[in-house]
C-alpha positions as a Python dict, from the first residue, in 0.01 Angstrom:
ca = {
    (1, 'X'): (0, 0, 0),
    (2, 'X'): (139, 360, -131),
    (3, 'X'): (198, 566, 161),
    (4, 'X'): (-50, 888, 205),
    (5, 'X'): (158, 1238, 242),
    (6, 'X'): (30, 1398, 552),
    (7, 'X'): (87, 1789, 632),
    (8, 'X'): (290, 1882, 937),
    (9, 'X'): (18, 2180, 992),
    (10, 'X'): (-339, 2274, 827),
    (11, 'X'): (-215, 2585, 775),
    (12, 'X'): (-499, 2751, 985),
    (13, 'X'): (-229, 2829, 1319),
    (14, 'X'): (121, 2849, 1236),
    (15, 'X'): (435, 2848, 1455),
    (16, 'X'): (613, 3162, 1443),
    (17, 'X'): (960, 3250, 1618),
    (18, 'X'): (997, 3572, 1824),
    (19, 'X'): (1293, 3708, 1692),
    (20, 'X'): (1217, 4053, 1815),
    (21, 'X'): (1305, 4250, 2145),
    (22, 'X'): (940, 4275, 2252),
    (23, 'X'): (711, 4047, 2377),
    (24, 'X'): (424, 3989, 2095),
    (25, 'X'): (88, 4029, 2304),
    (26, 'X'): (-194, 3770, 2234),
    (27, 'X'): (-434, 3899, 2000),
    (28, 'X'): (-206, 4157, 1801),
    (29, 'X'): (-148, 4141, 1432),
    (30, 'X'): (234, 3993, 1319),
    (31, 'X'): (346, 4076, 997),
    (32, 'X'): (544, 3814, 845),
    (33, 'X'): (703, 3936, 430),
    (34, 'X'): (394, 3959, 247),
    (35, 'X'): (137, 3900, 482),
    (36, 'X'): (18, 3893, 855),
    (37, 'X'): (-144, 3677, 1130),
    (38, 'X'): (-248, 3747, 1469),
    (39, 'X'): (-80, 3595, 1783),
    (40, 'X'): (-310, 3337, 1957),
    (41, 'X'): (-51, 3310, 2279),
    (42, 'X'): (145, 3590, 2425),
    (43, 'X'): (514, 3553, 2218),
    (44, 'X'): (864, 3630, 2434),
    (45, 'X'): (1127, 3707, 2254),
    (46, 'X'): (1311, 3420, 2139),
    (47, 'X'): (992, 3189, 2182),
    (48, 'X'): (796, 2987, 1926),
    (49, 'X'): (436, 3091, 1939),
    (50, 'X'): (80, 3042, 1755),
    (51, 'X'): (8, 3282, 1501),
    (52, 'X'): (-343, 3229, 1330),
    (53, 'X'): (-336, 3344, 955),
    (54, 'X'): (-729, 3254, 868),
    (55, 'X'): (-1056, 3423, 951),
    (56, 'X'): (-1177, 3761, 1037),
    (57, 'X'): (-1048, 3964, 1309),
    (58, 'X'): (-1184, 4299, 1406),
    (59, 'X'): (-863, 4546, 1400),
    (60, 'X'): (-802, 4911, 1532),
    (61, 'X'): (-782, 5118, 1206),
    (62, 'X'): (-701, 5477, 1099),
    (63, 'X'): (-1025, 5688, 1182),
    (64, 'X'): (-1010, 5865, 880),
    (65, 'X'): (-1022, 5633, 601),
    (66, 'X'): (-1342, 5446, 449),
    (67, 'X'): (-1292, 5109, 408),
    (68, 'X'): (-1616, 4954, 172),
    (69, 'X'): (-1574, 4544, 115),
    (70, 'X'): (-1362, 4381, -56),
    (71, 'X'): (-1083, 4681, -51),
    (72, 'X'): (-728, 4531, 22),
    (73, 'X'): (-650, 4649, 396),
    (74, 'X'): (-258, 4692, 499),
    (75, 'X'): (-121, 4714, 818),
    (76, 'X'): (85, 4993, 934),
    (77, 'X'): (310, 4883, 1214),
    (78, 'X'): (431, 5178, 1255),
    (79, 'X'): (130, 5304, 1441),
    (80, 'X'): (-29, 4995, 1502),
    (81, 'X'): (-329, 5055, 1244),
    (82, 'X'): (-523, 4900, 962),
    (83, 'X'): (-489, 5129, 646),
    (84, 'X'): (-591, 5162, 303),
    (85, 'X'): (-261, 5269, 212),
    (86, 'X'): (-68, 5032, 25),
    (87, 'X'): (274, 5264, 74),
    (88, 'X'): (539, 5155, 325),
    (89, 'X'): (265, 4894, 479),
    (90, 'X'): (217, 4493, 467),
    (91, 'X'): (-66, 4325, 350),
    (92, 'X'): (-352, 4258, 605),
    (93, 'X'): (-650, 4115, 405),
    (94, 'X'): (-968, 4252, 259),
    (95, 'X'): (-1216, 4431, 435),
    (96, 'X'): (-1562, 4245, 471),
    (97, 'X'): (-1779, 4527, 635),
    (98, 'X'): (-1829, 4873, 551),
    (99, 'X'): (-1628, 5122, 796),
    (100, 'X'): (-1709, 5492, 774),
    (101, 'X'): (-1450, 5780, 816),
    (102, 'X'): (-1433, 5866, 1225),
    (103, 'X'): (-1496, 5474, 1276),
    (104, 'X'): (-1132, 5339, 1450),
    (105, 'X'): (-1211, 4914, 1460),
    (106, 'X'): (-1197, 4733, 1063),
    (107, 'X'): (-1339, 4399, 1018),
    (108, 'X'): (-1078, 4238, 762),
    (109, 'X'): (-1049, 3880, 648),
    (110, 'X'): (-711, 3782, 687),
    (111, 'X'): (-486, 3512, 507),
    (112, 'X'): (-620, 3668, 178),
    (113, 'X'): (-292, 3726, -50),
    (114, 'X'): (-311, 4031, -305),
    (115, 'X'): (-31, 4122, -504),
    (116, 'X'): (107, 4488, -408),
    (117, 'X'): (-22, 4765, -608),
    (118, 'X'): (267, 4818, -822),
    (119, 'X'): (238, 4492, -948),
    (120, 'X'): (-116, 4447, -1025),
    (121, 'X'): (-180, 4378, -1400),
    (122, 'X'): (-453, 4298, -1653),
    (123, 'X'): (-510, 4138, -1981),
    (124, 'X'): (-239, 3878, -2114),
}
């Protein structure tokens, strides 16, 4: 009998390595290259910890923008805010209910990949 090939994760939680200074707090968004996930466990530096990169999480966002669904969201770590702004920021996801300027929490579907901006193209 062939043997099956079995992942070592569903992909749903991943385990991702503090290599930081600061402690990652449970619940806050982790960008990771092109994409981000959200810390299930409080993360110490140098630690391994869960990092979910599915579903939709309800984020503190910039006040000023409107988000409408299905616009990419990026997040800024700078200030520790979801933004429309591709510029300087990593993909978050895609927004999945309407947010109106002065409104600071975004609901956004994360582990949805989108090309940057700059690299978007149509036609063949």
């Amino acid at each position: 009998m062939a043997r099956q090939a079995m992942p070592v994760q569903t992909g749903d939680v991943i385990d991702y390595k503090n290599s930081g200074e600061e402690l990652i707090a449970v619940g806050s968004i982790v960008p990771m290259g092109n994409f981000c996930g959200v810390a299930e466990v409080d993360i110490a530096p140098g630690d391994t910890g869960a990092v979910c990169i599915v579903g939709v999480w309800e984020v503190d966002s910039v006040s000023s923008a409107v988000f409408t669904v299905g616009l990419p969201i990026y997040w800024d770590a700078a200030n520790t805010r979801a933004t429309n702004s591709a510029t300087g920021n990593t993909p978050l996801g895609m927004c999945v209910a309407p947010k109106a300027s002065g409104g600071t929490k975004a609901r956004v579907k994360i582990g949805m990949w989108f090309p940057p901006a700059a690299t978007v193209t149509t036609g063949s």
